[in-house]
N, C-alpha and C positions, 0 to 999 in steps of 0.2 A: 118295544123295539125302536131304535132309534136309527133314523138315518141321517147318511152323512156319505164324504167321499170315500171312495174303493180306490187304491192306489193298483193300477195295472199291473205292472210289476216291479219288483225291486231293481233300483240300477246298480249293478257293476260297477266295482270300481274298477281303477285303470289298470293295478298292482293283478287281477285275478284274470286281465286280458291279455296280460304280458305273454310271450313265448319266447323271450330270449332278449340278448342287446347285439346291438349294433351300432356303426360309425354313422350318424345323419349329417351329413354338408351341413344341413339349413342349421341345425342345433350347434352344429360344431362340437358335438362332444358324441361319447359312446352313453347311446338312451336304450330304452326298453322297446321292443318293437312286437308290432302282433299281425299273424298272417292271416289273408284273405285267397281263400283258393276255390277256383271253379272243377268240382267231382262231377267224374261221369261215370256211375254203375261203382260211385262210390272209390273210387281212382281221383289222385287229386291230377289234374289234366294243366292249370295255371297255377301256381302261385306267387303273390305279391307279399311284400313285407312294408309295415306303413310303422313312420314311428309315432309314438303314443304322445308325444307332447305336441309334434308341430302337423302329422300327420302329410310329412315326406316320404316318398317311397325309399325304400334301404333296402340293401344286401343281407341277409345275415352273414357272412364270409367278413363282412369290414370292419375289421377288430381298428383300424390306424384313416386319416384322410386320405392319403394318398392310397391307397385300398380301395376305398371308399370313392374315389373319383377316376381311378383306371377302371372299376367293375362298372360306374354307371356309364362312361363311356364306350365299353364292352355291348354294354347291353343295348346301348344306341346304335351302336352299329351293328350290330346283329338283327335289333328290329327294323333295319332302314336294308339290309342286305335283304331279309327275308319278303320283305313290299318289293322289291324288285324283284326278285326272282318268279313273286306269284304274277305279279304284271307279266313278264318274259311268256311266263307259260299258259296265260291267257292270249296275248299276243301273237306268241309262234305260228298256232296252226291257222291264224287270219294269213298272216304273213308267207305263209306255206300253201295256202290257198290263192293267194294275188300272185305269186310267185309262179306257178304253171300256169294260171289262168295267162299271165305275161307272157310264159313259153308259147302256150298251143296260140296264143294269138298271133307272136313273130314265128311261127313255124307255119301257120296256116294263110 
């Protein structure tokens, strides 16, 4: 018997990770992109799309640039609305609590 190395496992190429194309800014062209999604109970709950050459995040939807740059601005601002909103409603009931606490103090 002869020993020697055991290769772990075989790697994937990139053509077998694909799941579709899409518009990448950085590539500047329509590239192959593959998704990453967080499941809960087996429900995909997040998912991201990264492209396979430069490993930018993409849309699947941006068939054009201009596509491709109104959806990531979209998405900016929807994750910048959404950090606020969660702030507000951590904040509120602090602020709902200073709030009568200020009443019953000028009332009393």
């Amino acid at each position: 018997m002869e020993l020697g190395v055991i290769p772990d496992a075989l790697a994937q190429d990139d053509e077998s990770r694909a799941e579709g194309k899409s518009w990448c800014l950085t590539c500047d062209a329509q590239t192959q992109h593959r998704r990453e999604s967080i499941e809960f109970l087996g429900n995909p709950v997040k998912a991201s799309y990264f492209c396979l050459q430069c490993g930018e995040r993409t849309h699947p939807l941006a068939a054009d640039r201009k596509m491709a740059r109104a959806l990531r601005g979209e998405g900016r601002r929807l994750r910048v609305a959404a950090g606020l909103s969660f702030g507000l409603m951590l904040l509120l009931p602090l602020l709902l609590i200073a709030g009568i606490c200020w009443l019953a103090w000028r009332i009393l």
